[in-house]
C-alpha positions, 0 to 999 in steps of 0.5 A: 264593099268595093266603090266604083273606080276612082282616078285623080286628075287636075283640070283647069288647075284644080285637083279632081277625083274622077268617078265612072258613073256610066258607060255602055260601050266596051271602051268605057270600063277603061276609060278612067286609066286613059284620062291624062294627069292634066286636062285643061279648058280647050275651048267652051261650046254653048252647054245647050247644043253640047248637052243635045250632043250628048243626048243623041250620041250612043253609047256615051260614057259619064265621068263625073269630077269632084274637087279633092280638097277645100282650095280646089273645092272654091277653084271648081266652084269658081269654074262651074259658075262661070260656065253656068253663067255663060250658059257653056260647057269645057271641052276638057279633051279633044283627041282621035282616042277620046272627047271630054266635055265638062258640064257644069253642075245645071238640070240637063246634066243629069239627063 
């Protein structure tokens, strides 16, 4: 059987394997072939208000990261608890096309 599609990126300098999870809009099932090979930590927003955001906002796509290999496993892990910490999410990618968020792995995330 055939998993969902997977692509391979670096974010903030850890190689991730990026997993559509959940789209309902008609951009969704190409959102994977249109995330750049680079993504780097834009800036950081409060996680309260960008998770509220993300609640409202129709028709949103979920993407979900997860580090390819042990080096970038502690790298991640570094980054998700330094967000977590800090109670904030990465703005990852911020286009006209597309607007990325990272959250770190927290309760509200699964919502």
């Amino acid at each position: 059987t055939v998993g969902p599609p997977v692509v391979q990126t670096r974010v903030a300098g850890c190689l991730m394997r990026a997993t559509l999870v959940e789209g309902k809009n008609s951009k969704s099932k190409n959102v994977l072939k249109r995330i750049p090979d680079w993504l780097g930590l834009e800036r950081d927003v409060d996680l309260q208000k960008a998770i509220e955001y993300l609640l409202e906002e129709p028709g949103i796509t979920v993407v979900e990261f997860e580090p390819e290999g042990r080096d970038d496993e502690e790298a991640y892990t570094s980054l998700a608890e330094s967000l977590l910490r800090s109670r904030r999410a990465g703005v990852i990618l911020d286009t006209k096309a597309m607007f990325m968020y990272l959250l770190p792995p927290c309760d509200a995330a699964g919502s």
